[in-house]
C-alpha positions as CSV (number, residue, x, y, z in Angstrom):
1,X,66.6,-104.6,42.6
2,X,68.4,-107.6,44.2
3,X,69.9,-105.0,46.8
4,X,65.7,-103.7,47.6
5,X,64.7,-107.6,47.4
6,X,66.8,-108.9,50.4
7,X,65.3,-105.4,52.4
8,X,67.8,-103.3,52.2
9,X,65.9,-100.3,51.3
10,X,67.4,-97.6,53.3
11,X,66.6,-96.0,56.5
12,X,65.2,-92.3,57.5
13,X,68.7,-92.8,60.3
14,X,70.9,-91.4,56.9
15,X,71.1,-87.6,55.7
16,X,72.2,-87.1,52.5
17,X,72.8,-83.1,51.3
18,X,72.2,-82.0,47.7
19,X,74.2,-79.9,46.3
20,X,72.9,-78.4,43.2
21,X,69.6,-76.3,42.3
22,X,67.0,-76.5,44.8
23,X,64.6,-79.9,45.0
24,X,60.8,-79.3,44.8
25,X,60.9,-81.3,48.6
26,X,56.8,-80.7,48.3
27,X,56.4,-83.4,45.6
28,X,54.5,-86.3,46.5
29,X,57.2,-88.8,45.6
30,X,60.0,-86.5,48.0
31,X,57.9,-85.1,50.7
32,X,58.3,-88.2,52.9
33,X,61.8,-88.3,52.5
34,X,62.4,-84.6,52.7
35,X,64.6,-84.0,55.8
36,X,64.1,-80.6,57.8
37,X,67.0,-78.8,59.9
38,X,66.5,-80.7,63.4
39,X,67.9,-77.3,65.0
40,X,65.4,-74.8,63.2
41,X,61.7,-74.4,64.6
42,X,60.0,-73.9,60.8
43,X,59.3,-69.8,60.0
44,X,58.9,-68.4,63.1
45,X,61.7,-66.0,61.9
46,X,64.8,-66.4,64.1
47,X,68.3,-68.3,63.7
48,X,67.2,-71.2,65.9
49,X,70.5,-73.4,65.6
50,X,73.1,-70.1,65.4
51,X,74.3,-70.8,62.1
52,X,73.9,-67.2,60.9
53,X,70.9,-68.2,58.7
54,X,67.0,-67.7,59.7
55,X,64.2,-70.6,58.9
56,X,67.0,-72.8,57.1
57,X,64.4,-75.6,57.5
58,X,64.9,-77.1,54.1
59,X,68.3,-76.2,53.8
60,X,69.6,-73.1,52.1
61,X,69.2,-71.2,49.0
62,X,73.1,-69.7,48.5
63,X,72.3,-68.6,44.8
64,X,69.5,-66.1,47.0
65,X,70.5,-65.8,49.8
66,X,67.4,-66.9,51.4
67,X,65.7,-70.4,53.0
68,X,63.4,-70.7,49.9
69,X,65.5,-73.9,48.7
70,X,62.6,-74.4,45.1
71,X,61.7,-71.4,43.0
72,X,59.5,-73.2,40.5
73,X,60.5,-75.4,36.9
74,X,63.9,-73.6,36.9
75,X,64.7,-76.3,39.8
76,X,64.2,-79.1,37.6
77,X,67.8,-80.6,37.5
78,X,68.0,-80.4,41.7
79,X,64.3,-82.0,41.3
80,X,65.7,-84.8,39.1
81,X,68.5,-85.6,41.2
82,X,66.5,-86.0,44.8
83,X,64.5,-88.5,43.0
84,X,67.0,-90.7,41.6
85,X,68.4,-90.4,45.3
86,X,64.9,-91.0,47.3
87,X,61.8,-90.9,45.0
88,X,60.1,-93.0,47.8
89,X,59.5,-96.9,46.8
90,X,56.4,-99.0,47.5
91,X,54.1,-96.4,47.4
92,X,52.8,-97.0,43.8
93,X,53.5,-93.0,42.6
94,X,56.0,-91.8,40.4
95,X,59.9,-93.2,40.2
96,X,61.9,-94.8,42.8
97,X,65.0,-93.8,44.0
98,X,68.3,-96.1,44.9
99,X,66.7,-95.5,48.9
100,X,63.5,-95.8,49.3
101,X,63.7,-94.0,53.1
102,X,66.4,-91.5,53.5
103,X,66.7,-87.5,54.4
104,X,67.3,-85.7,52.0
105,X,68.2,-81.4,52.3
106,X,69.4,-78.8,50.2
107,X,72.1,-76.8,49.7
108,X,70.9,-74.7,46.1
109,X,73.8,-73.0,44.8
110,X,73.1,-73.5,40.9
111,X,70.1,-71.4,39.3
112,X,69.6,-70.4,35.9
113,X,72.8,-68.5,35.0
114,X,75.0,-71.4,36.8
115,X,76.5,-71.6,40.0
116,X,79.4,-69.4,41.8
117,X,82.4,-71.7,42.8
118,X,82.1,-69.2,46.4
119,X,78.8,-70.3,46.8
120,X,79.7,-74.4,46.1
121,X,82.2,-73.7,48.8
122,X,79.1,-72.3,51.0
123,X,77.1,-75.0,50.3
124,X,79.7,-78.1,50.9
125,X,80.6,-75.9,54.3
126,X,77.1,-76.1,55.3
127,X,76.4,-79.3,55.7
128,X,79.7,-80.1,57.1
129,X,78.5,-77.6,59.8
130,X,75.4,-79.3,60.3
131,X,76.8,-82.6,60.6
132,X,78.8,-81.5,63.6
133,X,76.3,-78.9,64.9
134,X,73.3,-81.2,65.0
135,X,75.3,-85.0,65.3
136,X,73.1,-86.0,62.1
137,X,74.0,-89.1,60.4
138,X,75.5,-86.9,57.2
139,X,76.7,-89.6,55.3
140,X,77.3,-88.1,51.8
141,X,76.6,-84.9,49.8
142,X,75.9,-85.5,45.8
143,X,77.3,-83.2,43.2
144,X,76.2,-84.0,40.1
145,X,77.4,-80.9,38.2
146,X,81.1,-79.5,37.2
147,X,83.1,-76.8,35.6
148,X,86.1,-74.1,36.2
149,X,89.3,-74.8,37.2
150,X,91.4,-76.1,40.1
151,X,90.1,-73.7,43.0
152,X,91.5,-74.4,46.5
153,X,89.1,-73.0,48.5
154,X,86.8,-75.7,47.4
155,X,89.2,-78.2,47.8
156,X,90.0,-77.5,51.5
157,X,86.0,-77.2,52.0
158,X,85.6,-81.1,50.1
159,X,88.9,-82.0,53.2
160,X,86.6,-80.3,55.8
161,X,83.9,-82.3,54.6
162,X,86.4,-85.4,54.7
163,X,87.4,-84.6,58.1
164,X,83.7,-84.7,58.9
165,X,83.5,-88.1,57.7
166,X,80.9,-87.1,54.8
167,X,81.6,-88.7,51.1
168,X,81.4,-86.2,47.9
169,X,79.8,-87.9,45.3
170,X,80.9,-86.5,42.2
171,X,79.7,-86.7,38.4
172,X,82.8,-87.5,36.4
173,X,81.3,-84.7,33.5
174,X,79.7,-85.1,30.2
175,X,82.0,-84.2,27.8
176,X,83.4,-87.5,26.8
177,X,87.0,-86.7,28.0
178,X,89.3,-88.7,29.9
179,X,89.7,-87.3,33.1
180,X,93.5,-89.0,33.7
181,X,94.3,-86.7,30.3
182,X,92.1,-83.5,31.2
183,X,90.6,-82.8,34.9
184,X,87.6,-82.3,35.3
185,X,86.1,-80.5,38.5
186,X,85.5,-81.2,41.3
187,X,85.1,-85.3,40.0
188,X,89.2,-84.5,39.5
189,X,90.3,-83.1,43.1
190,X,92.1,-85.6,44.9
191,X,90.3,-85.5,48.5
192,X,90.0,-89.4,49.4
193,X,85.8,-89.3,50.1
194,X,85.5,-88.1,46.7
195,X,83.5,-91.0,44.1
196,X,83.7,-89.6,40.6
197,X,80.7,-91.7,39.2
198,X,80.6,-92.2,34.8
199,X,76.9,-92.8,33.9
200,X,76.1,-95.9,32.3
201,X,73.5,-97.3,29.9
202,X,71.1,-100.0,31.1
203,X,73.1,-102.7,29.2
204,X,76.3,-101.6,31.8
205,X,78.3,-99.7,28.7
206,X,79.7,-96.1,29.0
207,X,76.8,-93.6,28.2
208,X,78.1,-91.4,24.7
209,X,78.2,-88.2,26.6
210,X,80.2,-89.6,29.5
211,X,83.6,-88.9,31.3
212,X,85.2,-91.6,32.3
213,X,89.2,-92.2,33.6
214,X,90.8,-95.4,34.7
215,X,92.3,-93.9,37.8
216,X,90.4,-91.1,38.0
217,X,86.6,-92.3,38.2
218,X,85.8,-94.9,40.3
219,X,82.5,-96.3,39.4
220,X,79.4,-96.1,36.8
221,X,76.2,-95.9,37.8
222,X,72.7,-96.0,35.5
């Protein structure tokens, strides 16, 4: 609030990826903040940008294959997270989210059996492709899921992405471990534009459910 008071809001300039289910981008507290591919010309049917996928307007559904990035209630997680990213403010509907004017797109990889660590890579990949392929200001993906092992295929695609100059936010988990003691992925890989985020409570104290790690998580967050 002191940050939104001062008018430092946000700005439709920034893109910021979401990696996780899909995001119902129709909803009337999204749909001004929902960013569309600037290199794809919406369902005429043909790759307009060359990335290999047709009428990736939205983004991409990699759990699918196909550019239908919301599938209904099953995309309520992905849902959740675009609005505590950009739920537009001022506008007297719904939530707000931290910015009130931002782009938001979608890289779906989780659906209701989980997520494919191939397809995480697919989805990180994308958007570093995008950021170079369309000079968007792709400032951060958000990853607020976990699970598996050390893989380092999605390590090297999180360094592609830091190459890019795009930040991974990361949940640090919700298992009420320590990450320094047990890792906990991909908060846990040690790229440098990774920020492994604890949740908070509203009084500023470790949630119950949270991971947290002295070294390994860098900041809480409500």
């Amino acid at each position: 609030a002191e940050a939104w008071t001062t008018g430092n809001t946000g700005s439709k300039s920034v893109w910021i990826g979401i990696i996780d289910e899909g995001y119902m981008y129709t909803h009337e507290d999204l749909a001004t903040n929902a960013g569309t591919n600037p290199g794809e010309i919406i369902n005429n049917g043909v790759d307009d940008d060359g990335n290999g996928l047709v009428d990736d307007v939205y983004g991409w559904d990699f759990a699918g294959n196909d550019n239908t990035v919301f599938d209904g209630v099953d995309d309520d997680h992905g849902t959740h997270v675009a609005g505590t990213i950009g739920a537009v403010g001022g506008n007297n509907k719904g939530v707000v989210g931290v910015t009130w004017k931002v782009n938001l797109i979608s890289a779906k990889f989780l659906g209701i059996k989980g997520g494919t660590t191939a397809n995480a890579i697919k989805a990180v990949d994308y958007f570093t492709d995008m950021k170079q392929r369309h000079g968007i200001n792709l400032v951060a993906t958000n990853n607020s899921w976990g699970g598996g092992g050390f893989s380092q295929g999605l390590y090297d695609a999180i360094e592609r992405a830091n190459q890019a100059g795009i930040l991974f936010i990361a949940a640090a988990g919700n298992a009420t471990n320590n990450n320094d003691a047990t890792a906990s992925y991909p908060a846990s890989y040690t790229n440098t534009n990774i920020i492994a985020v604890a949740s908070i409570t509203n009084t500023g104290a470790i949630s119950s459910f949270s991971n947290y790690g002295l070294t390994s998580v860098d900041i809480g967050a409500p």
